[in-house]
C-alpha positions in Angstrom: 113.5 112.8 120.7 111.5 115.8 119.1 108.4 115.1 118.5 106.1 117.7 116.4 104.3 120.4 118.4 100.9 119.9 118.2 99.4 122.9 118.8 101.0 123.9 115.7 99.7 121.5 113.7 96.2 122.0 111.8 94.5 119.0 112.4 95.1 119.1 116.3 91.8 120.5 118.2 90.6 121.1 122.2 87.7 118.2 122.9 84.3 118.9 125.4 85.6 115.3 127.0 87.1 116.2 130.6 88.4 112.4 130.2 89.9 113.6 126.4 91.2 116.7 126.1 93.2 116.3 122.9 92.4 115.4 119.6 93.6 114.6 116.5 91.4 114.9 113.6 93.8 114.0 110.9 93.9 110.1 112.8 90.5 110.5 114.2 91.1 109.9 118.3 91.3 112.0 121.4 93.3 111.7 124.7 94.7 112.5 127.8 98.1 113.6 126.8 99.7 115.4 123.3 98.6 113.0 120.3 101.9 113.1 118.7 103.4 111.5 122.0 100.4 109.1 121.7 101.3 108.4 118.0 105.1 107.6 118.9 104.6 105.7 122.0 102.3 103.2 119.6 104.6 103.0 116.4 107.7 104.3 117.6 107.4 106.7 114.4 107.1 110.4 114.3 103.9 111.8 113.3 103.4 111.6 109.6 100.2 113.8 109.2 101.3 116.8 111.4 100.6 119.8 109.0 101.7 123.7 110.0 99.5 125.8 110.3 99.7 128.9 108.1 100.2 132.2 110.4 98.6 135.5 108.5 100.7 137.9 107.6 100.5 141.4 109.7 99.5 144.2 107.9 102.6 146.9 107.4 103.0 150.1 109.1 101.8 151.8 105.7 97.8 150.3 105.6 97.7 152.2 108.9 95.5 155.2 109.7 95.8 157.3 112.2 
């Protein structure tokens, strides 16, 4: 069982709630543990809205100055 890391994923964010650290805006909740273990322990399915998020590119050695 993988499930999708969701600090990868672009709708997972950090809550203020000490109870509910995790959230999930893409499903709209929070929680104590990783939302995609939430989402699989509840429908036994993967999660269908986990989105990458897009990394930016690092600038080449050449658009350096010394």
């Amino acid at each position: 069982m993988t499930l999708p890391n969701c600090f990868q994923c672009i709708h997972y964010y950090i809550t203020h709630d000490p109870q509910r650290p995790y959230g999930c805006r893409a499903l709209g909740f929070k929680s104590r543990t990783n939302p995609a273990r939430v989402v699989f322990l509840s429908s036994g399915l993967h999660c269908q809205l986990f989105s990458a998020k897009q990394r930016p590119e690092e600038p080449s050695d050449k658009s350096r100055t010394a």
